[in-house]
N, C-alpha and C positions, 0 to 999 in steps of 0.2 A: 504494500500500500504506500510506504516513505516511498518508494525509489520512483512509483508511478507520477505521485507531487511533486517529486522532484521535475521527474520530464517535461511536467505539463510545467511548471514555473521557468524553466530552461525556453521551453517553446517560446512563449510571453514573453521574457527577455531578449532574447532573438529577434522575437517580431519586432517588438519597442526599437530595439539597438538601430533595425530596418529603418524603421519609420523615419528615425531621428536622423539617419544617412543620408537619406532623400531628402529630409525637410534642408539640412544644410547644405546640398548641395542645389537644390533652390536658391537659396540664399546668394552661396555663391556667384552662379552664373548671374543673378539681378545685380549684384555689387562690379561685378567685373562689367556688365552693358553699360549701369551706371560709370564708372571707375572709365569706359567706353567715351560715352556720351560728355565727361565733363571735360576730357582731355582733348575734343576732337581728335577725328580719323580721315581715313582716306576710304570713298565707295568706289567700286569702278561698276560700269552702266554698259553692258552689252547687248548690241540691236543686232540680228542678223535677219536679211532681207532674204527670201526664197520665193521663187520661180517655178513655174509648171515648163516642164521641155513638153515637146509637141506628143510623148508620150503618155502626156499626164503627171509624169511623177515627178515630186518638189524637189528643185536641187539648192542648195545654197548659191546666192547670189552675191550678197555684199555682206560683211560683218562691220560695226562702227561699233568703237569701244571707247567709252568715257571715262576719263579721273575727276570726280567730284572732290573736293575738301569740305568736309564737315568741319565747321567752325567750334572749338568748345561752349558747354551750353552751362551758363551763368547757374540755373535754377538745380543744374547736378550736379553743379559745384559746392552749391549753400546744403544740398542731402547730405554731401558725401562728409563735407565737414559737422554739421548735426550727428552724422552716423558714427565720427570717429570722436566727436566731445573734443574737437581742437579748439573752437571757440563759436559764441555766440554769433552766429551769422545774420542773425537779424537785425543785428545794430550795424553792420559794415556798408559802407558806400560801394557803389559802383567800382568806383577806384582802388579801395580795397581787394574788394573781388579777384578785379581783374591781376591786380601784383599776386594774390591767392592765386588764381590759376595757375598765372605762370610759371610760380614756385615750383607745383604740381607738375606741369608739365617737364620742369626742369627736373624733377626727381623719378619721371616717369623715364625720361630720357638716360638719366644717371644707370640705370637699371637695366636697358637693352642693353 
């Protein structure tokens, strides 16, 4: 009878251990899009244009390929710093911010 309660508490624990896996790596990935979003990136945009030959079938015609620059984004700046308790972001100017960002970005750099 113990060793059964054992099993079944071992099971329960496992599941939990699960659950709690996933929940942080949740976590993660939202913090690294954020962590993303407030550093700006680079998108690239590809269009390819396709054609019917006179047998019907599509061939590729022209491919266009874009580099967009996402710019860093102010309001994932003021999360990420609330989320890390660096400082009250609500009272910082504009001006602030932006020398915050660029800290950031200079440390994000330091780092590749």
């Amino acid at each position: 009878m113990k060793q059964k309660k054992v099993k079944e508490n071992s099971k329960k624990d496992i599941k939990e251990s699960s659950e709690q896996n996933i929940e942080l790596e949740k976590r993660n990935k939202i913090y690294e899009a954020l962590f993303k979003r407030a550093c700006g990136y680079e998108a690239i945009d590809t269009v390819e244009e396709v054609v019917l030959d006179k047998d019907g079938i599509e061939k590729s015609f022209k491919t266009k390929t874009t580099k967009y620059q996402i710019a860093p984004d102010m309001t994932a700046i003021k999360i990420l710093l609330d989320i890390n308790k660096e400082s009250d972001t609500s009272e910082l100017t504009e001006e602030e911010l932006v020398k915050e960002r660029d800290r950031l970005i200079g440390l994000l750099l330091a780092t590749k």
